[in-house]
C-alpha positions as CSV (number, residue, x, y, z in Angstrom):
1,X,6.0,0.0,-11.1
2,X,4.7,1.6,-7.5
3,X,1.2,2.4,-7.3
4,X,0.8,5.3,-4.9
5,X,-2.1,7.2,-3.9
6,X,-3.4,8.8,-0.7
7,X,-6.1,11.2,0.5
8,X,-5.5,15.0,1.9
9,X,-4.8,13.0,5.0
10,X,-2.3,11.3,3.9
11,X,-1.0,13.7,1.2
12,X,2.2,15.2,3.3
13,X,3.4,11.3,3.8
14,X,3.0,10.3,0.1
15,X,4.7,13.2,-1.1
16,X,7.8,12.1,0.9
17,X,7.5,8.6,-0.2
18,X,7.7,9.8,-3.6
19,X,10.7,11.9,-3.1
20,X,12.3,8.6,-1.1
21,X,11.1,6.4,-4.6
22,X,12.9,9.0,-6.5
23,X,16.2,8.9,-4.6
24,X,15.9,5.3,-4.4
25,X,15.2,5.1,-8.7
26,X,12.1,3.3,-7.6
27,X,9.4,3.6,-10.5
28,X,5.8,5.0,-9.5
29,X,2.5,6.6,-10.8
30,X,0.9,9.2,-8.9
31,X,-3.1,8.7,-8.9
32,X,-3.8,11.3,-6.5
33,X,-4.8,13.3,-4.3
34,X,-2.6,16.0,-5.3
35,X,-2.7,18.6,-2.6
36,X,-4.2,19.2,1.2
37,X,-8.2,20.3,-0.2
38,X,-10.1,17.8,1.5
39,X,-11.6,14.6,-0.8
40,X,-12.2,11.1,-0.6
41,X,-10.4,8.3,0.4
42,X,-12.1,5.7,-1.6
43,X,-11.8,7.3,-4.9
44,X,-7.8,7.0,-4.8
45,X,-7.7,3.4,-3.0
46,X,-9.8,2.1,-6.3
47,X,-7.5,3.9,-8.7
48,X,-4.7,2.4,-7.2
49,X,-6.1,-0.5,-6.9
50,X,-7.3,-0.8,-10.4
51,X,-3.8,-0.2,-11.4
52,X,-3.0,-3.7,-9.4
53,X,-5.3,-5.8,-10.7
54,X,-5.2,-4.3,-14.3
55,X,-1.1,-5.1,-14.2
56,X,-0.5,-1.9,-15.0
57,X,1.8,-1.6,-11.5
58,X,2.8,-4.3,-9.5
59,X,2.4,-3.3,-5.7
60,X,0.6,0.0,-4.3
61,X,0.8,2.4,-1.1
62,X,-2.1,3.8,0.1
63,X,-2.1,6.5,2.6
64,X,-5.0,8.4,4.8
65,X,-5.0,9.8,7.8
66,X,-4.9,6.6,10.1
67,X,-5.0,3.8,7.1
68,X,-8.1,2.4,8.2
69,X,-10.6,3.7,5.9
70,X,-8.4,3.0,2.7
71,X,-7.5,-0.3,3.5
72,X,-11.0,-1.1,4.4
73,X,-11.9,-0.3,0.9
74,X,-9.1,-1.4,-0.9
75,X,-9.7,-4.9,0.7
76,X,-12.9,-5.1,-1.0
77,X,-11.3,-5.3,-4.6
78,X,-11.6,-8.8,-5.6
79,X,-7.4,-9.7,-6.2
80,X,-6.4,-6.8,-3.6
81,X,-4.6,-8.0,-0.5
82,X,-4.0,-4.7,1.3
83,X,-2.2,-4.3,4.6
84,X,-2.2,-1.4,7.3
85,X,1.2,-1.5,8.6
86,X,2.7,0.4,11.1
87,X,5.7,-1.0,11.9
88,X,8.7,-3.1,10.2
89,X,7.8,-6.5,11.4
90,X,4.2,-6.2,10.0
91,X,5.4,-5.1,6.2
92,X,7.8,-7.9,6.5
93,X,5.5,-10.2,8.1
94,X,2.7,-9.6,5.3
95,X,4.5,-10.1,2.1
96,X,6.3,-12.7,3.7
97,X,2.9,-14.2,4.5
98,X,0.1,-12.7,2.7
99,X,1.7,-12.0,-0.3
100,X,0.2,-8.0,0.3
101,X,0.2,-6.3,-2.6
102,X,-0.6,-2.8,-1.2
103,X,0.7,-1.6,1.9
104,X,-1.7,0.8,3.6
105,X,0.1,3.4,6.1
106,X,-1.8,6.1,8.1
107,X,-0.1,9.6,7.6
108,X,-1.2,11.0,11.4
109,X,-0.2,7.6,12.7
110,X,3.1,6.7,11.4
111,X,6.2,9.5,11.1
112,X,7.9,9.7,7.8
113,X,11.3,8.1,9.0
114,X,9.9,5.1,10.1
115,X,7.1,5.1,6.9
116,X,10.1,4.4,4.5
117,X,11.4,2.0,6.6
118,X,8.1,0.5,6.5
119,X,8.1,1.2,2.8
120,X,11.8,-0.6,1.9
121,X,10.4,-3.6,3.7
122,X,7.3,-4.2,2.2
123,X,8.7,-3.1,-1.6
124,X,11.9,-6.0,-1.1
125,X,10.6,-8.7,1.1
126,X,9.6,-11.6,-1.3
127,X,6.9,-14.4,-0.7
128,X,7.7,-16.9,1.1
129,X,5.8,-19.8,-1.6
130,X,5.7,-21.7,1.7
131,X,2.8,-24.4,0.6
132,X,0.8,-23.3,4.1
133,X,0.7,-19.5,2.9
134,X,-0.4,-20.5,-0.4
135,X,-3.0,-22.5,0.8
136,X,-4.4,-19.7,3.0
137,X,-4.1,-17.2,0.4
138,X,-6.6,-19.1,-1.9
139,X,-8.8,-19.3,0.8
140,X,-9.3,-15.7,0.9
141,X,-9.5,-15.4,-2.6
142,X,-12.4,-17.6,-2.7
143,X,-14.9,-15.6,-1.0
């Protein structure tokens, strides 16, 4: 299950990554926001990201206007590895690397064509387990 959540910034992208989960039989949960009224970023990054780290969903998208702010605080969720990504080598790059469990896209930044390619990438690109990643991923989970 997909973890999804944005802010009104980024509510026009996430509603058309939910209709490309939905063509695509891809299994989600909404947290929100859930129209344009303007609210905050923060509050939907840490429902999402409480939804990671509870195992209640196994990746998450997070979307604001440029994906800074949201990553930024999703990133400071002890277990969260989030990852601003605005093109296909980066999505692949992270879970390939990182391990990312949330991607974080920026809905005035990135159009919607290239977000679900962003969005297919990150969701099926597997770790690597490459012993080098691992090590540097339990680095940062140390601090």
């Amino acid at each position: 299950m997909i973890a999804i959540g944005s802010d009104h910034g980024g509510f026009q992208l996430k509603q058309e990554i939910i209709e490309y989960l939905e063509a695509n039989k891809v299994e989600y949960k909404d947290y929100g926001c859930y129209d344009e009224k303007s609210c905050d970023y923060p509050d939907f990054a840490k429902k999402v990201c409480n939804a990671i780290v509870n195992k209640e969903c196994e990746k998450g998208i997070l979307i604001c206007g440029t994906g800074i702010g949201i990553s930024i605080t999703a990133n400071k969720i002890k277990g969260i590895r989030a990852a601003l990504c605005h093109d296909c080598f980066s999505a692949k790059a992270t879970r390939e690397h990182n391990n990312a469990n949330i991607l974080a896209l920026g809905g005035r930044i990135v159009g919607s064509e290239l977000a679900k390619m962003i969005v297919d990438i990150f969701l099926n690109t597997e770790f690597s387990n490459d012993e080098r990643h691992i090590r540097r991923i339990n680095k940062i989970e140390s601090n």
